[in-house]
C-alpha positions in Angstrom: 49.4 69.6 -7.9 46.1 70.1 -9.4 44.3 67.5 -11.5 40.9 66.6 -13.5 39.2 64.4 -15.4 36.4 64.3 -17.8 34.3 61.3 -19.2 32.8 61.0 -22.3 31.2 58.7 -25.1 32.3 58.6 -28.0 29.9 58.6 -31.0 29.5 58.2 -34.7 30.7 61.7 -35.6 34.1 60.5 -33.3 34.9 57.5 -35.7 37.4 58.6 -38.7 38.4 55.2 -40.1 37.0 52.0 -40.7 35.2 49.9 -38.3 34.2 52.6 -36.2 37.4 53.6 -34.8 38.0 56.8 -33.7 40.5 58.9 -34.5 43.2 59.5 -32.4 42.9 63.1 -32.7 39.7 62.7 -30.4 41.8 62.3 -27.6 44.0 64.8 -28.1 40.7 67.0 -27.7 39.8 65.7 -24.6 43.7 66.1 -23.2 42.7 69.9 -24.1 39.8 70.2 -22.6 41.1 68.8 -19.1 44.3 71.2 -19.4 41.1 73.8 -20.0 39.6 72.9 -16.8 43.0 72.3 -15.0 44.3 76.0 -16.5 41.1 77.9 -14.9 41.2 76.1 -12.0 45.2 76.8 -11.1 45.3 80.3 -12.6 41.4 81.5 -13.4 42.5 81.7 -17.4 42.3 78.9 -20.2 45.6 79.7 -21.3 46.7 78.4 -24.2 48.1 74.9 -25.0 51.7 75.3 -26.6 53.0 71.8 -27.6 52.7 68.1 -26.8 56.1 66.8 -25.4 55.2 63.2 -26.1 51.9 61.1 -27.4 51.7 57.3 -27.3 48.4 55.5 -28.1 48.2 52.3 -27.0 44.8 51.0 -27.8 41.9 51.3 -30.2 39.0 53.4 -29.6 35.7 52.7 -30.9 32.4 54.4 -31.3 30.2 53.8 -28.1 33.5 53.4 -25.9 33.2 55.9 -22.7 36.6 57.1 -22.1 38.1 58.4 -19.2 40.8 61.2 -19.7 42.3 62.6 -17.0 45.2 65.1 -16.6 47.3 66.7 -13.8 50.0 69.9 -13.5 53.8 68.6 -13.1 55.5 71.9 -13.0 54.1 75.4 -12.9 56.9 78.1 -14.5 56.5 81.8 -14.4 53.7 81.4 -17.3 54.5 78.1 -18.4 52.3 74.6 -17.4 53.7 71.4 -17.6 51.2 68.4 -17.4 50.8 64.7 -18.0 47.5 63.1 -19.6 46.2 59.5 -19.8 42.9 58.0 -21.4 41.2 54.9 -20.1 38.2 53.2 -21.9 35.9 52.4 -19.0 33.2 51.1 -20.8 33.6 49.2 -24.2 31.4 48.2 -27.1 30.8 46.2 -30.0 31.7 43.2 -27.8 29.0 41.0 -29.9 28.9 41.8 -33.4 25.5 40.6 -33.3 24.2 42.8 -31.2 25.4 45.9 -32.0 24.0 47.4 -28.8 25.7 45.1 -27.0 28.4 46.7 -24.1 30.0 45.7 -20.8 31.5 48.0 -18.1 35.3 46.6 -18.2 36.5 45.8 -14.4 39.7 46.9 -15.4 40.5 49.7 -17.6 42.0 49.9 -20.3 44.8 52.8 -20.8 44.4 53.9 -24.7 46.7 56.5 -24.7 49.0 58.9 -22.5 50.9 62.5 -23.3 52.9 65.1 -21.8 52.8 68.7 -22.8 53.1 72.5 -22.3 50.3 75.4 -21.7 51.2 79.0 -21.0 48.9 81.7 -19.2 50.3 84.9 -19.5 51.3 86.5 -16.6 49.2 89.3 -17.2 46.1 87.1 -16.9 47.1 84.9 -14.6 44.5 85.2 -11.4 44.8 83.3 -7.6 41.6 80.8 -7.6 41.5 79.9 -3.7 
C-alpha cells in the first residue's frame, strides 16, 4: 500500500513542558500531516482524519531532536483509510549540557512513538492519482 514520511526539527515553540520536551501532541501533528500526504496521493483529496485507534509514546522528545514520522495505508474501505504511524528521532540533542549546541546523528534510531488510525475521503471526492 502506499506510504510517506516527513522529517522535521523540532524547535522551541514545539517544547510544552519542562526541560524542553515536547509535547506529545507534536507528533500527533506530524501523523496528520503524513496521512495528508498519503490521502492525496491514494485518492487526490486530504480527506479528513476520523479517529486514532491506538497511540503509544515510547520516548521523550526534545527541542532540537529531528524526528522521523512515517506512515502507510493498511486497508482502503469504500471511503474509509486505515493506517499505521511511527516516529523515530534520528538526530538527538542536548547530549552535553554544557554545550547546549551540542548533537550527534544516533546510528540507531530511536522509535518515540507509534499509532493506528482512521481517515475518510468521501466518495464524492475521491479521484484516481496514477
Amino acid at each position: 500500500m502506499d506510504e510517506g514520511t516527513i522529517r522535521i526539527r523540532m524547535s522551541e515553540a514545539d517544547v510544552h513542558y519542562g526541560g524542553g520536551l515536547v509535547d506529545g501532541a507534536r507528533i500527533l501533528a506530524l501523523f496528520g500531516d503524513v496521512a495528508t500526504e498519503l490521502l492525496i496521493r491514494h485518492d487526490g483529496d486530504e480527506g479528513l482524519f476520523v479517529a486514532y485507534d491506538s497511540v503509544e509514546f515510547t520516548a521523550p522528545v526534545y527541542a532540537g531532536d529531528y524526528i522521523e514520522a512515517s506512515g502507510r495505508i493498511v486497508r482502503v474501505g469504500n471511503t474509509s483509510r486505515s493506517m499505521e504511524f511511527v516516529a523515530h528521532k534520528v538526530i538527538e540533542t542536548r547530549i552535553d549540557p554544557a554545550v547546549p549546541s551540542a548533537a550527534q546523528v544516533l546510528a540507531e534510531p530511536v522509535m518515540v512513538a507509534r499509532a493506528s488510525g482512521t481517515c475518510v475521503v468521501p466518495k464524492e471526492r475521491q479521484r484516481s492519482q496514477d
